[in-house]
C-alpha positions as CSV (number, residue, x, y, z in Angstrom):
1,X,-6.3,-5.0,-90.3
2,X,-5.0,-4.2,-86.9
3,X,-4.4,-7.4,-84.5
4,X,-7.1,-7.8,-81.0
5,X,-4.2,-7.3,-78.8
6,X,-1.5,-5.1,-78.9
7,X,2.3,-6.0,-79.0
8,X,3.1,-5.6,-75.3
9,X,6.8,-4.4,-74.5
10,X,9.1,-4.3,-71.9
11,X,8.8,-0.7,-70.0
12,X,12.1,1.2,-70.7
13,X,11.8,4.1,-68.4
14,X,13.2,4.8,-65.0
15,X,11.4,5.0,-61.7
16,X,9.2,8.3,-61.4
17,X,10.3,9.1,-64.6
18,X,6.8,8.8,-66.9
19,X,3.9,6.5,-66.7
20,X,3.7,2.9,-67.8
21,X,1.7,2.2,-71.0
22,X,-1.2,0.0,-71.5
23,X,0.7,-1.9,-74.0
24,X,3.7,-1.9,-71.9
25,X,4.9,-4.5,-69.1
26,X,7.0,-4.5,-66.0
27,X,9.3,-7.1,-64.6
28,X,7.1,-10.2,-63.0
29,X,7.9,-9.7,-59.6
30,X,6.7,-6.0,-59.7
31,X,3.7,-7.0,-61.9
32,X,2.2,-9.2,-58.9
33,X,2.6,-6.6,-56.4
34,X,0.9,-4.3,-58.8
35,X,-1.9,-6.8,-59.3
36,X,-3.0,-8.0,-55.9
37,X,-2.7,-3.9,-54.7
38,X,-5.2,-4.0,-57.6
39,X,-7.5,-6.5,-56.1
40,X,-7.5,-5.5,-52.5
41,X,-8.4,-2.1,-53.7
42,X,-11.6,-3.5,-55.2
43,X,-12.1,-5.7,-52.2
44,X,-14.1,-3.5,-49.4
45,X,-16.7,-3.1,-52.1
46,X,-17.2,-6.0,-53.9
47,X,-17.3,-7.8,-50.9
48,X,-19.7,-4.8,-49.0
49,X,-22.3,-4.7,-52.1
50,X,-23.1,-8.6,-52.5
51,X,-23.8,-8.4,-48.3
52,X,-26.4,-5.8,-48.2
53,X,-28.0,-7.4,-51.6
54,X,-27.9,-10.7,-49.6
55,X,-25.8,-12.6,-52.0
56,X,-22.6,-14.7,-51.5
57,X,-19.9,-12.6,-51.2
58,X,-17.3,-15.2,-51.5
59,X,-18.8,-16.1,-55.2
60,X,-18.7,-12.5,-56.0
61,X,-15.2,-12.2,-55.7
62,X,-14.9,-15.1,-57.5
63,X,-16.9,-13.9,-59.9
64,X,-15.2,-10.5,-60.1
65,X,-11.9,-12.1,-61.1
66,X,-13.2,-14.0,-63.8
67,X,-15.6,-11.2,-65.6
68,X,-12.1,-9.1,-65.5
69,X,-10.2,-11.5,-67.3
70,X,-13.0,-11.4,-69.6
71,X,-13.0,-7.9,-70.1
72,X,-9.2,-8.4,-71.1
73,X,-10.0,-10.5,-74.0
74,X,-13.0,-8.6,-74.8
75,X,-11.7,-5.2,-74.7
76,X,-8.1,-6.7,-76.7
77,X,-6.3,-6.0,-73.8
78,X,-6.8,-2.6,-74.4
79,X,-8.3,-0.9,-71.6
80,X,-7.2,-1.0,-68.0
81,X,-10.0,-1.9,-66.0
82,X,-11.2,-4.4,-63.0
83,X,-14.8,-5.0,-63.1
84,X,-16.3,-5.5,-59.4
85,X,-19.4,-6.1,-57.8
86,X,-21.7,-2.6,-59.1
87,X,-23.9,-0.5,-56.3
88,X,-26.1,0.6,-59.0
89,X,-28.1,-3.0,-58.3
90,X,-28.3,-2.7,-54.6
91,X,-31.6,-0.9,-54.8
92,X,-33.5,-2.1,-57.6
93,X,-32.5,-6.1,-56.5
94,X,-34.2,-4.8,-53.1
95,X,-37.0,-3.4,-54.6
96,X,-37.4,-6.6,-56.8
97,X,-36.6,-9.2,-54.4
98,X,-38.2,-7.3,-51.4
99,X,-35.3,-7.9,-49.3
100,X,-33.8,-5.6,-46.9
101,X,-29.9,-4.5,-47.7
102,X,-27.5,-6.2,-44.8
103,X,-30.4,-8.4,-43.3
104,X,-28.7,-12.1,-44.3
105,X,-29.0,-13.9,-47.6
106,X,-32.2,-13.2,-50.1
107,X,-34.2,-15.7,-50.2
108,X,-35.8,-14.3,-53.9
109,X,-32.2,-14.7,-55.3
110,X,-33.6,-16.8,-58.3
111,X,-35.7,-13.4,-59.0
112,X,-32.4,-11.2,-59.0
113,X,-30.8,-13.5,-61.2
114,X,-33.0,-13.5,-64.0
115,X,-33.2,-9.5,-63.3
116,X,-29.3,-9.1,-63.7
117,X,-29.0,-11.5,-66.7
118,X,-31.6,-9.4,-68.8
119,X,-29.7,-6.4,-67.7
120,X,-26.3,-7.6,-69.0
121,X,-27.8,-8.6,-72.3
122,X,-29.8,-4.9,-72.5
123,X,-26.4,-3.4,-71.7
124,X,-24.3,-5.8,-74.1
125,X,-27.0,-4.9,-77.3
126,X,-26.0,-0.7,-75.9
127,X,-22.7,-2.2,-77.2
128,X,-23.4,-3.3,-80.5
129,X,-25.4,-0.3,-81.0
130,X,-22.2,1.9,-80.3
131,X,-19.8,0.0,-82.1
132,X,-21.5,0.8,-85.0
133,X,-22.8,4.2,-84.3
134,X,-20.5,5.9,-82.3
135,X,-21.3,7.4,-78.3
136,X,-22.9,11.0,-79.2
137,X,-26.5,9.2,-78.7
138,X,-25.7,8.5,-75.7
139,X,-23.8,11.0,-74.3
140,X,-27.0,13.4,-75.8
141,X,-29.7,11.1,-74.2
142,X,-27.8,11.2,-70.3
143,X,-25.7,14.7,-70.3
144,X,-24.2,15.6,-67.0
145,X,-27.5,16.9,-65.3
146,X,-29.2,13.3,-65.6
147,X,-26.0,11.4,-65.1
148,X,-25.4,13.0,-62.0
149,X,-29.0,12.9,-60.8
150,X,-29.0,9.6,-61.4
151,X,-26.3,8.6,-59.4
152,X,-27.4,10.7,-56.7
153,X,-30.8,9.0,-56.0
154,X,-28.9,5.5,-55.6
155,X,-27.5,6.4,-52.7
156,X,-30.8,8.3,-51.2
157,X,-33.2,5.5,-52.2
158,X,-31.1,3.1,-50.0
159,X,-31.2,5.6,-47.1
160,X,-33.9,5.2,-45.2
161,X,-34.1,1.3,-45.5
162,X,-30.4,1.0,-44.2
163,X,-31.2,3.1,-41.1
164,X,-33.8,1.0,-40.4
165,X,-31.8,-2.1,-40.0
166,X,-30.3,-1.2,-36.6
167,X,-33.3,1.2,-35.5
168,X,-33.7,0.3,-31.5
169,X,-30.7,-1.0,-30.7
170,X,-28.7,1.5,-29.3
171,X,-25.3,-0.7,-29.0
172,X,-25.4,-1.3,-32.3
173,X,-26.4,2.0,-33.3
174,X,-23.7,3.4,-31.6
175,X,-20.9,0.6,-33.3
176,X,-22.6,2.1,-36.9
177,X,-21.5,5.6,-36.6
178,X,-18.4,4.0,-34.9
179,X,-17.9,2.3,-38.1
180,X,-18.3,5.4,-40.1
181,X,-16.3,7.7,-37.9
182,X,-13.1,4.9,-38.7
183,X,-13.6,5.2,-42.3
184,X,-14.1,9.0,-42.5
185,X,-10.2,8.9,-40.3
186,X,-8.5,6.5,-42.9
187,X,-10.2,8.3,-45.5
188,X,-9.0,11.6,-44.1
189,X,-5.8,11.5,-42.1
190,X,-4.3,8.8,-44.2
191,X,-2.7,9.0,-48.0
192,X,-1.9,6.6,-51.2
193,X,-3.0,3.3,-50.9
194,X,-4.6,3.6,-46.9
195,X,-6.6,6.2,-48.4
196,X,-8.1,4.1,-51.5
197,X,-8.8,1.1,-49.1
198,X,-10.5,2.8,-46.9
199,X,-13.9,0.7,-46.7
200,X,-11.8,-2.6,-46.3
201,X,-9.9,-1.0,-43.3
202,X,-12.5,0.7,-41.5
203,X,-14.6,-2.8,-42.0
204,X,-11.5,-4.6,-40.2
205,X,-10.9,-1.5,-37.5
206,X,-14.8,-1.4,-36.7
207,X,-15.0,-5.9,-36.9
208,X,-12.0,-5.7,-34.0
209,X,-13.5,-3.2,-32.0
210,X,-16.9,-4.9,-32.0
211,X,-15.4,-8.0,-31.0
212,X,-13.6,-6.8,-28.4
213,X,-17.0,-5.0,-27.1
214,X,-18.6,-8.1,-27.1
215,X,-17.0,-11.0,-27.1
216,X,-14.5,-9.3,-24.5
217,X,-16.7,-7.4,-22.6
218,X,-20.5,-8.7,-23.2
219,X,-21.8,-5.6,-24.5
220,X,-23.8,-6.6,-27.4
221,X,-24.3,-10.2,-29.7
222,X,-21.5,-11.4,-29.5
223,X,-19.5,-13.0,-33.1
224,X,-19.7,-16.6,-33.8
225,X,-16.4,-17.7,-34.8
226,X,-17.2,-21.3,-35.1
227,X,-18.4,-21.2,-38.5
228,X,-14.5,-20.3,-39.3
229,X,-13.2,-22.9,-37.8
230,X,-15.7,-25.5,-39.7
231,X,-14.8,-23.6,-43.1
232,X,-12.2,-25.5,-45.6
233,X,-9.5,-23.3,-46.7
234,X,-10.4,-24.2,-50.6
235,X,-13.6,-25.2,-52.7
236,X,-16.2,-23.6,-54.7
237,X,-18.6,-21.3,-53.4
238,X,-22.4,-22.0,-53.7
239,X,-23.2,-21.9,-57.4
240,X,-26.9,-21.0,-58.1
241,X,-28.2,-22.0,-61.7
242,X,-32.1,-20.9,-61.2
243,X,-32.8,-17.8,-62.6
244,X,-36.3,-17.0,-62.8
245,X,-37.4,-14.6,-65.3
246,X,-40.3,-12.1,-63.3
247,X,-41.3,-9.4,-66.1
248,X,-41.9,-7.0,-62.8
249,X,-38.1,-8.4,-61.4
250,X,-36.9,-7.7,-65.1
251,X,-38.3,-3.9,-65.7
252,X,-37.1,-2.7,-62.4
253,X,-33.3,-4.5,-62.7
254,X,-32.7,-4.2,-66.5
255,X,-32.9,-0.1,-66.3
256,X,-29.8,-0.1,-64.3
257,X,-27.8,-0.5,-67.7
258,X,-28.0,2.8,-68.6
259,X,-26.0,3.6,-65.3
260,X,-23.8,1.2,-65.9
261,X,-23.3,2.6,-69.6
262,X,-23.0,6.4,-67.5
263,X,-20.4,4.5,-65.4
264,X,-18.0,3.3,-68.0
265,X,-18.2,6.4,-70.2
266,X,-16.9,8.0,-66.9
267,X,-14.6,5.7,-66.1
268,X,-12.9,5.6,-69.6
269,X,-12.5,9.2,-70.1
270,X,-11.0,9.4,-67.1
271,X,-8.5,6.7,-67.9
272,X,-8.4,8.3,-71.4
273,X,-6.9,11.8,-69.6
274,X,-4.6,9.7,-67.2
275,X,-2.7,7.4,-70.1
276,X,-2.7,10.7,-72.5
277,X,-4.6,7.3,-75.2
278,X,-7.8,7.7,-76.9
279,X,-9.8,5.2,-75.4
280,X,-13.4,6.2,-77.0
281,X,-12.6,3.4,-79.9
282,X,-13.0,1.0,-77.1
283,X,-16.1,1.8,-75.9
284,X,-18.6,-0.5,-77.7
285,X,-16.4,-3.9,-76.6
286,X,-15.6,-1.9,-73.1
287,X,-20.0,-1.8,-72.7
288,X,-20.3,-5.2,-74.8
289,X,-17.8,-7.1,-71.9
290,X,-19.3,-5.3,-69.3
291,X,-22.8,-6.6,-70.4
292,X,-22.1,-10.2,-70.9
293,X,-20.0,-9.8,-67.4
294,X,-22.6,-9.0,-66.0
295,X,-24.7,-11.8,-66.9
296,X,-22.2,-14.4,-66.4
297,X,-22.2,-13.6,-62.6
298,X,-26.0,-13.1,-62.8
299,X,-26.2,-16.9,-64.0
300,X,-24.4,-18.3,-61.4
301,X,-25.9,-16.0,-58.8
302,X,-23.5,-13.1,-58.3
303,X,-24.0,-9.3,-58.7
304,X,-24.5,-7.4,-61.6
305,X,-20.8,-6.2,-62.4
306,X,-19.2,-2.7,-63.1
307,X,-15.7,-0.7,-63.7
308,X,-14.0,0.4,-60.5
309,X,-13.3,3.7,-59.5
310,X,-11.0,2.5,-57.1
311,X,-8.8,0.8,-59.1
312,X,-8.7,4.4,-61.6
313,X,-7.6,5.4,-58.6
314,X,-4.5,3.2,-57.9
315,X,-3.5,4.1,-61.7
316,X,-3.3,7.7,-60.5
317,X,-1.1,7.1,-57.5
318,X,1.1,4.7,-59.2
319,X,1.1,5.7,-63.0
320,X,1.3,2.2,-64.1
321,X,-1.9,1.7,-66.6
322,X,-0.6,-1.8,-68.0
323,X,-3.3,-4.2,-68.3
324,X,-1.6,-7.1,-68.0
325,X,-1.8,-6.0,-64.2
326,X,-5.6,-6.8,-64.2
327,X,-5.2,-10.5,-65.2
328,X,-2.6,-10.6,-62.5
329,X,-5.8,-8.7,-60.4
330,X,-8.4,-11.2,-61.5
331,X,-6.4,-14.6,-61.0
332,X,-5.9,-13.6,-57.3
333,X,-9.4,-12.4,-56.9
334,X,-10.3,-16.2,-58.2
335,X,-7.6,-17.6,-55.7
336,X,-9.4,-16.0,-52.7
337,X,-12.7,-16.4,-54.4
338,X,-12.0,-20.4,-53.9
339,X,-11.2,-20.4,-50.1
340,X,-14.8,-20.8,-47.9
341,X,-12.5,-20.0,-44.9
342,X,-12.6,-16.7,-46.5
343,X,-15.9,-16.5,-46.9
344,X,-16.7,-17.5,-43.4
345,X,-15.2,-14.5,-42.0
346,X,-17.0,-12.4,-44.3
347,X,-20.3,-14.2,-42.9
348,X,-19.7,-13.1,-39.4
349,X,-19.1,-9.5,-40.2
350,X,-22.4,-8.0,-37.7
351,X,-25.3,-6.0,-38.9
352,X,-24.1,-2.7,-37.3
353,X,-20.7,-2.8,-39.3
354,X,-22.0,-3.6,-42.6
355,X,-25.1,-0.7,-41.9
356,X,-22.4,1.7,-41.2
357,X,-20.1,1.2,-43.9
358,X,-23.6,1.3,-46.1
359,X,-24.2,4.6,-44.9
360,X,-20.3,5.8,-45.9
361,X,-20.8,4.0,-49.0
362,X,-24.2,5.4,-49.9
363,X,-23.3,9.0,-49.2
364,X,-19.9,9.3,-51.2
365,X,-22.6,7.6,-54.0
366,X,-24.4,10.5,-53.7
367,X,-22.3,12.8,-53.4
368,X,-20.2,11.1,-56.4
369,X,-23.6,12.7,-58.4
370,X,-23.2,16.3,-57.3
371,X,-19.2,16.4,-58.1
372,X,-20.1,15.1,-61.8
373,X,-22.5,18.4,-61.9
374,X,-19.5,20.7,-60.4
375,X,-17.0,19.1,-62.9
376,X,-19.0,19.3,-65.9
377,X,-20.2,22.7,-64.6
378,X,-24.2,22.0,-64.8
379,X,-25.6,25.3,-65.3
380,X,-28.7,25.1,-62.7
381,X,-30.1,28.8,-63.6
382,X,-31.9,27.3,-66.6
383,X,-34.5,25.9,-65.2
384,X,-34.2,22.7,-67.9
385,X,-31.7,21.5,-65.4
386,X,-33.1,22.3,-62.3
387,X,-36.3,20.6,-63.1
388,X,-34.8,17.3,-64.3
389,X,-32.2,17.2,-61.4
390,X,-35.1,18.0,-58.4
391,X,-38.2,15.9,-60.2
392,X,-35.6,13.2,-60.5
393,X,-33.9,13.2,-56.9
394,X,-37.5,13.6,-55.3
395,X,-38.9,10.6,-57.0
396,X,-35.9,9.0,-56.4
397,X,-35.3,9.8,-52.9
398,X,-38.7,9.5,-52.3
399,X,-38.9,5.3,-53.7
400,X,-41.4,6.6,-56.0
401,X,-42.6,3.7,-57.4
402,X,-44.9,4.1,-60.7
403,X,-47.1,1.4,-61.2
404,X,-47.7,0.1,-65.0
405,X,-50.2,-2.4,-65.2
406,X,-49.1,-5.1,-63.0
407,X,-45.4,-3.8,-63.2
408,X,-43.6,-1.7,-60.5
409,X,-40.6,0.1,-61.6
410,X,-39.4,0.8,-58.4
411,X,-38.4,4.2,-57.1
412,X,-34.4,4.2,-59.3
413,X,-36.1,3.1,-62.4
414,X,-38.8,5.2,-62.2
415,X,-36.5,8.3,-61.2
416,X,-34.6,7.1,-63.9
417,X,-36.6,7.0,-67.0
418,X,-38.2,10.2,-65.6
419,X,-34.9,11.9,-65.8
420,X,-34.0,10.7,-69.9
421,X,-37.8,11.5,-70.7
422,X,-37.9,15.6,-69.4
423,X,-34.5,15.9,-70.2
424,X,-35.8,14.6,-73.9
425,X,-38.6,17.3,-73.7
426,X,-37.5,20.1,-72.2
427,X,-34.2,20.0,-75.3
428,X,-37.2,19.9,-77.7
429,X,-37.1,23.7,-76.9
430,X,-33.3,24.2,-77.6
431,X,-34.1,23.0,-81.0
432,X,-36.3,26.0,-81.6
């Protein structure tokens, strides 16, 4: 019987010269750099989706740090992943809570809660189901055409609701696209690491220009920096330990597992391809510790959580796939996760900023769904998969909301289940 962990060993190449192992370690000093480059690549989002969800963003760093750690004794230390606050939940936690992304803190955060922490435990049972049955089921229930569908519709049901956040006020209008014209340049004119942190930069580029605008110059509310000053440099963030379990909350959240599930199956064949190590053995613990993740954070009153693309991405540039980076990752995402000074800064980030960097965000979401389609080559002259990719992004898009009994699915779930059920049907005809 093969041990939980592997035996780590010391990494006996040179520079440049081939890629660090998972079961492989470098010298301590490098290791930290390598971490914390790890958690400030997760940071613009993790800290971007609990803001427009209206949760505390300080706790979901926190948060983040410790469901990684997990994942590292859940997955054996096996697979090289941070898990960080997921998008997938922006919309459905609106739709449940009826709050509007970026417009403060939710004030149905009891209702999201109990939403998330259902999720997890769907998504942790997806597990269980794997590790004993393998992943063809899945991969035959959500092929490529509703995966990337899927993803597609969570950035266009968030559209119009995030455009209406600064509708009428021209300054601030103006400081949103200003917000996405700095993270389109970073994302654009600069490479390796600049690149991948490209919402945390154009989020500090776009905060200074603002407050020079007005605070400097009176052009628009000016930022409160007071509430920085006020803020200790360490304690805990605002635990919340009142879920409330809404059936309606519940069937509109819980759905988002089988995006997460989409998520992580991308995410570790991708790793998979990098490292040149079959990863697929892992899957069942990989979706098991991303399930109970995310109802750990759910319980205390953080996002649902999620793999991060950005962090695949930093294993690309560097070639260093060791997990033992990631607890390195997590501790420091705990040490910042403990400083309310930190979190007050986040609190004073304006309305115009945060709707800008929504709009980036939501659009490379979307367009995250076509380039699954053009990578897996979705063949849209059969019109199985142009009829499940356009019913699905219309109802979607759309916030077509289908109304069971006294339930409302909300327009992702509905767009969702619509997508698995025709995709169902219509390969009833293959099987002629």
């Amino acid at each position: 019987m093969s041990n939980w962990f592997p035996k780590w060993q010391p990494y006996q190449g040179h520079a440049q010269a081939r890629p660090v192992a998972t079961n492989e370690y470098l010298p301590l000093g490098q290791s930290i750099v390598l971490g914390i480059q790890h958690a400030f690549a997760m940071f613009g989002a993790t800290v971007l989706a609990p803001l427009l969800m209206g949760f505390d963003p300080n706790l979901a760093i926190l948060l983040s740090g410790i469901c990684t750690i997990l994942f590292f004794f859940f997955t054996g230390g096996r697979v090289p992943s941070y898990l960080g606050s997921s998008f997938a939940f922006i919309g459905v936690v609106a739709a449940a809570t009826g709050h509007v992304t970026g417009s403060g803190a939710n004030p149905n955060l009891d209702v999201a809660m109990g939403g998330i922490i259902v999720c997890g435990l769907f998504y942790a049972v997806i597990g269980l189901i794997v590790m004993v049955t393998g992943t063809h089921w899945i991969e035959k229930m959500m092929p490529p055409v509703v995966t990337g569908a899927v993803v597609m519709i969570i950035g266009l049901n968030l559209a119009p609701v995030t455009i209406k956040s600064v509708a009428g006020n021209v300054f601030d209008l103006w400081m949103a696209l200003f917000t996405v014209l700095c993270m389109g340049i970073i994302a654009v004119f600069t490479k390796g690491l600049f690149q991948r942190l490209l919402l945390l930069l154009g989020l500090i580029l776009s905060y200074i220009i603002y407050a020079v605008l007005t605070n400097g110059l009176g052009l628009g509310k000016a930022i409160d920096f007071s509430v920085i000053n006020q803020a200790a440099w360490f304690g805990l963030p605002n635990l919340h330990a009142s879920p409330h379990f809404d059936l309606n909350a519940i069937l509109i959240i819980a759905p988002v597992a089988l995006i997460l599930v989409a998520e992580n199956l991308g995410h570790l064949k991708a790793v998979g391809a990098m490292t040149g190590e079959n990863l697929m053995p892992q899957m069942g613990k990989a979706f098991i510790a991303d399930g109970l993740a995310t109802s750990l954070s759910g319980s205390a009153g953080g996002p649902g959580m999620t793999t991060y693309g950005e962090n695949i991405g930093v294993m690309a540039i560097t070639r260093v796939y060791s997990t033992l980076i990631f607890v390195i990752a997590g501790l420091f995402a705990i040490f910042l996760g403990l400083s309310p000074k930190f979190g007050a800064i986040i609190s004073t980030i304006p309305v115009a900023i945060l709707t800008g960097a929504s709009i980036m965000v939501f659009g490379l979401i979307t367009i995250a769904g076509a380039k699954i389609w053009l990578e897996n080559k979705v063949d849209f002259s059969k019109n199985k998969n142009l009829v499940v990719a356009a019913v699905t992004i219309i109802l979607g898009a759309g916030n077509f909301e289908l109304i069971l009994g006294s339930f409302n699915l909300g327009g992702i779930g509905t767009a969702t289940f619509a997508a698995i059920l025709l995709n169902w049907l219509f390969s009833l005809k293959d099987a002629d």
